[in-house]
C-alpha positions as CSV (number, residue, x, y, z in Angstrom):
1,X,8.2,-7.1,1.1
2,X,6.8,-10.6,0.0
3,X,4.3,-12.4,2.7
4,X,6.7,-15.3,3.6
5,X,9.2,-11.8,4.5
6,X,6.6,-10.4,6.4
7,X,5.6,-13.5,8.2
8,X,9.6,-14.3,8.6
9,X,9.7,-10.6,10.6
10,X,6.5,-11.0,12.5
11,X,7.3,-14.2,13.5
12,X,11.1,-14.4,14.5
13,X,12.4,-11.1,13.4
14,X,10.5,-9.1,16.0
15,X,10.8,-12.1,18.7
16,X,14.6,-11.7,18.2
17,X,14.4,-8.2,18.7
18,X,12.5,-8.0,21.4
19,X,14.7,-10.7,23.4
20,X,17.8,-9.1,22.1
21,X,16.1,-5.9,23.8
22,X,15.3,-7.2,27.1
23,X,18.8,-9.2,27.2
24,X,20.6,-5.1,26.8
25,X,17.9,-3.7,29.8
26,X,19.2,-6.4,31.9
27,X,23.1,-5.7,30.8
28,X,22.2,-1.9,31.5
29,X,21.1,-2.6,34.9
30,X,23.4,-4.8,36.1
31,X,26.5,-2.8,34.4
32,X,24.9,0.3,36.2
33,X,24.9,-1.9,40.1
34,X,28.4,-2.9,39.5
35,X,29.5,0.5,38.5
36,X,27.7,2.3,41.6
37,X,28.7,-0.5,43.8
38,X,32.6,0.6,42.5
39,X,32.1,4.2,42.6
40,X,30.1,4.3,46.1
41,X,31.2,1.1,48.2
42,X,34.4,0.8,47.2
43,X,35.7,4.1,46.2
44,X,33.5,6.4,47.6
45,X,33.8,8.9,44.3
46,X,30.3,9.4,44.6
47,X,27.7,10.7,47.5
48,X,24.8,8.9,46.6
49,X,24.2,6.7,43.7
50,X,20.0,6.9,43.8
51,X,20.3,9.7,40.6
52,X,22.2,7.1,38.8
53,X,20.0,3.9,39.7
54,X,16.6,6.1,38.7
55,X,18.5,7.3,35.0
56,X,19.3,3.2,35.0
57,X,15.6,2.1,35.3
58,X,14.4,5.3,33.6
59,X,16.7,4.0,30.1
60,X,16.1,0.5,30.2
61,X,12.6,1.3,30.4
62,X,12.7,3.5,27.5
63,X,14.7,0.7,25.3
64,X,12.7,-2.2,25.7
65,X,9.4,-1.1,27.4
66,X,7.1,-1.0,30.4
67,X,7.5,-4.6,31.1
68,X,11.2,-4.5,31.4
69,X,11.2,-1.6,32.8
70,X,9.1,-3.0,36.0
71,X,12.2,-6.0,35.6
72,X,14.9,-3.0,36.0
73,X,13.4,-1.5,38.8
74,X,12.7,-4.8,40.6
75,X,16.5,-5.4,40.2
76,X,17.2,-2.0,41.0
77,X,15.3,-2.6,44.1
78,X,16.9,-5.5,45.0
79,X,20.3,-4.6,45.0
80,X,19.6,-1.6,46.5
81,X,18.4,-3.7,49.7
82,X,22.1,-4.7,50.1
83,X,23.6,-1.8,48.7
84,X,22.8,0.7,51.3
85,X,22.6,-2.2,54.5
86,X,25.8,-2.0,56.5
87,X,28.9,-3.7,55.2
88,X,29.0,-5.5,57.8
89,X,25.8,-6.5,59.2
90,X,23.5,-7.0,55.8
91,X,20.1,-5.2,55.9
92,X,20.7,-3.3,58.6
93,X,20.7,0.2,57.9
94,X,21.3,3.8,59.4
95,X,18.5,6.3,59.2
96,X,20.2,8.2,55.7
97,X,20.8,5.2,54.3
98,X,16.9,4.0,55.0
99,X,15.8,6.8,53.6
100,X,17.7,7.0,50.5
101,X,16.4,3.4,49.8
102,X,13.0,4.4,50.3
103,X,13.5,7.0,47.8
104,X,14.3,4.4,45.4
105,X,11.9,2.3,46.0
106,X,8.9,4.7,45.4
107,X,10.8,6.2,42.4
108,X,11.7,3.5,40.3
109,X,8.7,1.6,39.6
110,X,6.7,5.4,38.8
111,X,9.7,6.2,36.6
112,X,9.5,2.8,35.1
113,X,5.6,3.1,34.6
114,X,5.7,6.9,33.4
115,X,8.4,6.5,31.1
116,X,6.8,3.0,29.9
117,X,3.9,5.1,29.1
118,X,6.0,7.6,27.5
119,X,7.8,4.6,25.2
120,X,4.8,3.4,24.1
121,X,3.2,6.6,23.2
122,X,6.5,7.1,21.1
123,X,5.8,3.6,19.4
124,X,2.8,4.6,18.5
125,X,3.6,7.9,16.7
126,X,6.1,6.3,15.1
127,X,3.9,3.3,13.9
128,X,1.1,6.3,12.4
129,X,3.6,8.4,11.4
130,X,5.0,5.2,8.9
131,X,1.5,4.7,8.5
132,X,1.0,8.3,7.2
133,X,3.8,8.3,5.0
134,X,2.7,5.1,3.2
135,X,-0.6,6.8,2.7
136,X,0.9,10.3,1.2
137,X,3.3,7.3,-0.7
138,X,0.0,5.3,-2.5
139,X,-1.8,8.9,-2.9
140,X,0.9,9.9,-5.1
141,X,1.3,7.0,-6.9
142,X,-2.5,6.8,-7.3
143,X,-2.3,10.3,-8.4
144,X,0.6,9.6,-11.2
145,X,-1.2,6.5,-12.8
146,X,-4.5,8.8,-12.8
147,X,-2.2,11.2,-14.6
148,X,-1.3,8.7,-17.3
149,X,-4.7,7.7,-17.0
150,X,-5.3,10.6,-18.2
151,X,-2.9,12.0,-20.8
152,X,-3.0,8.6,-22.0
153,X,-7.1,8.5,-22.9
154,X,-6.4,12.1,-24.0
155,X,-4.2,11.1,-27.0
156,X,-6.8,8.4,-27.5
157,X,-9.4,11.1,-28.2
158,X,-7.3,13.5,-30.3
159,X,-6.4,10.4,-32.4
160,X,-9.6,9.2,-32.6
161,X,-10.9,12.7,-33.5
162,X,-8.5,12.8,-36.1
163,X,-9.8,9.5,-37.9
164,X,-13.0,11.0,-39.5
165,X,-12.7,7.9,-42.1
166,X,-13.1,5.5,-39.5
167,X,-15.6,4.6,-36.8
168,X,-13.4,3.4,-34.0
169,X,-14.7,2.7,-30.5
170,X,-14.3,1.5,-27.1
171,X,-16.2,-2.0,-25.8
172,X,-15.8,-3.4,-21.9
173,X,-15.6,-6.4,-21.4
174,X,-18.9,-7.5,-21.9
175,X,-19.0,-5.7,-25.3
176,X,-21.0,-2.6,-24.7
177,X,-20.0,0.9,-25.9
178,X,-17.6,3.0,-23.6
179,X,-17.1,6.0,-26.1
180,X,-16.6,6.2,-29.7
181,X,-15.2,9.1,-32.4
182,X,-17.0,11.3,-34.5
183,X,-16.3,8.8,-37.7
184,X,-18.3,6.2,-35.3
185,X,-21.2,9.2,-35.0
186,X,-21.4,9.8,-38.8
187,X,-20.6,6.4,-40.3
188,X,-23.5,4.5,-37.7
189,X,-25.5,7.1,-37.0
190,X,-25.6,7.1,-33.6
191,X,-25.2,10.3,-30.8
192,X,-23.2,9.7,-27.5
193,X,-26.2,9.6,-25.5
194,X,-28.1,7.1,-27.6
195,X,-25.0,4.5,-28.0
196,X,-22.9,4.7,-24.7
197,X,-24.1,1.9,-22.7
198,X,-25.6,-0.5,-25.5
199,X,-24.1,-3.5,-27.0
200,X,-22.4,-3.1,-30.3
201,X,-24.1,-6.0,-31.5
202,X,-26.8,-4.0,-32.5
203,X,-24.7,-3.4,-35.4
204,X,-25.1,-6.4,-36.4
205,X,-27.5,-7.9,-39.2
206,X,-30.4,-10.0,-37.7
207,X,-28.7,-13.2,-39.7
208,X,-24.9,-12.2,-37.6
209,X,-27.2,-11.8,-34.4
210,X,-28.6,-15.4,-35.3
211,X,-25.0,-16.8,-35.7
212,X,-23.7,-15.3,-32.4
213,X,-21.2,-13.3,-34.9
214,X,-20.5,-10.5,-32.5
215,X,-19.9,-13.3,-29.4
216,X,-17.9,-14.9,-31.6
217,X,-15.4,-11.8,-32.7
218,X,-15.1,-10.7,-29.4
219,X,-14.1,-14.4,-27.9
220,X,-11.3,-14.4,-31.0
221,X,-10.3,-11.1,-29.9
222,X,-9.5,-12.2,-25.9
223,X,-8.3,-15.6,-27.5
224,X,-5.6,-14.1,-30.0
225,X,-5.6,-10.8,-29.2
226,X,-7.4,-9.4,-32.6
227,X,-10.0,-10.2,-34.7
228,X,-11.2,-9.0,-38.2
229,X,-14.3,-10.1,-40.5
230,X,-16.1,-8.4,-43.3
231,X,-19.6,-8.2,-43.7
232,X,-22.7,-6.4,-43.9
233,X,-23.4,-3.9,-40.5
234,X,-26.3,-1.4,-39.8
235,X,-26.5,2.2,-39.1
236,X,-29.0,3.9,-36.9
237,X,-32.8,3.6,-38.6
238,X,-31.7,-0.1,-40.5
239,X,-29.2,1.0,-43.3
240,X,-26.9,-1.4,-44.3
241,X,-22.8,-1.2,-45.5
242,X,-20.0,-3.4,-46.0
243,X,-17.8,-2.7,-43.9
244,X,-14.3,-4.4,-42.5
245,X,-14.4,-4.9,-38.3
246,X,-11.1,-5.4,-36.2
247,X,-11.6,-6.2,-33.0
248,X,-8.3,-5.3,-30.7
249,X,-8.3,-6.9,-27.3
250,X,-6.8,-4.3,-24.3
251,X,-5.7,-5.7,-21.2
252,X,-5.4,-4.1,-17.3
253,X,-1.7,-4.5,-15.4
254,X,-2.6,-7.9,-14.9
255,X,-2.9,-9.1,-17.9
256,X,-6.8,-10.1,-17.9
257,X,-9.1,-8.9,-20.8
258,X,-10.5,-5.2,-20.0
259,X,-11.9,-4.8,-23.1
260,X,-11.8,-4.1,-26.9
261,X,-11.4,-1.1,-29.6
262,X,-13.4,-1.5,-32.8
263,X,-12.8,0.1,-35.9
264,X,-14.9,0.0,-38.5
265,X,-14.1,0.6,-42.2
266,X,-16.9,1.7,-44.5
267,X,-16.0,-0.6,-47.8
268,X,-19.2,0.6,-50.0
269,X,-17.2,4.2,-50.7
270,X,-14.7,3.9,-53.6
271,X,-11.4,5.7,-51.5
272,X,-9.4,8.4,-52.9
273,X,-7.5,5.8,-55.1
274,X,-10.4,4.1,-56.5
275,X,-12.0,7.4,-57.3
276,X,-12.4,8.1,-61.2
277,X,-9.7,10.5,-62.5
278,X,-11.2,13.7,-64.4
């Protein structure tokens, strides 16, 4: 759901159901008077209609809430004033009659409270059970993409592992070292412990530090999405090779620069192609 749905729904959707709620208490109620005035006054096919008006209060209550609920039984009590007076002689009534009123007219309104209370207790266990379920929902999903996360970063290492020729590692995005291969290890030099965390442009000559080189390579790299350059690098104590950088750009789900994979390629050993035939 997009926020103009949600304001849409928060703003007239739930007004409209709320009136349209109210408007089917009230057609309840009065649907329920005219019947019992049928079935009682008129027809006599029923003893005493006070079970019926208290089920009438007690359900619009329960469909649209305490409020209207306390408009049922008012109604309720209303009608019930000329209800049980004498056909006749309006509100007066016989001593039955008086107390079958009364009857109603302690019931209804703790019906309409108790079951108002009840309605809303219901509301709320339904709003925390949604609540739950979209919790349990984002857990799971949460749990999926750490699965990928996972298997994904997994096949990253095997590979990686597999690449003994190259040094390939993992920048953030400010260019320091997330984790590397052993290729990275033997070709620079450098243990886990003494590289994670550090810049990579400490692989760098002093002249490419000068020139802002690495800065450079990784601004190509978020720019066009690679960048390569061949040049002289270091290993650990000050050794120097030729060697051939790419610099890969990866990006989150939104799209944004998260980082970059480097791999190295030692150019000062003749490959197996280039080696001299016995």
């Amino acid at each position: 759901m997009t926020l103009q749905d949600w304001i849409f729904d928060s703003m007239l959707g739930k007004t409209s159901r709320w009136w349209m709620r109210y408007l089917a208490a009230g057609f309840i109620t009065l649907l329920s008077i005219f019947i019992v005035t049928v079935l009682w006054r008129h027809l006599g096919a029923i003893a005493d209609p006070s079970l019926i008006l208290l089920l009438t209060v007690a359900a619009a209550t329960y469909l649209a809430g305490g409020m209207a609920g306390m408009l049922s039984a008012a109604i309720v009590l209303f009608c019930s004033f000329v209800l049980y007076s004498h056909p006749l002689y309006p509100f007066r009534y016989s001593e039955m009659d008086w107390r079958q009123m009364m009857v109603i007219v302690v019931a209804c309104p703790i019906i309409a409270l108790m079951v108002g209370s009840l309605k809303e207790q219901v509301d709320r266990l339904q709003i925390v059970t949604k609540e739950a379920q979209a919790l349990k929902d984002e857990v799971r999903r949460l749990e999926t993409v750490r699965e990928a996360q996972f298997l994904c970063e997994q096949r990253f290492r095997l590979m990686a592992e597999c690449m003994t020729d190259y040094a390939v590692c993992v920048l953030d995005a400010n260019g320091s070292v997330r984790n590397w291969n052993p290729g990275a290890e033997r070709l620079l030099g450098y243990s886990d412990p003494e590289i994670v965390g550090q810049s990579y442009s400490r692989f760098f000559t002093r002249e490419d530090l000068l020139g802002k080189q690495p800065e450079r390579l990784l601004e190509q790299a978020r720019f066009s999405g690679r960048a390569v350059e061949e040049g002289w690098r270091l290993r650990k104590g000050g050794g120097r090779f030729r060697a051939l950088t790419t610099l890969l750009v990866m990006r989150n789900s939104q799209g944004a620069p998260s980082g970059c994979l480097v791999v190295l390629r030692d150019l000062t050993q003749p490959t197996e192609s280039q080696a001299p035939k016995l």
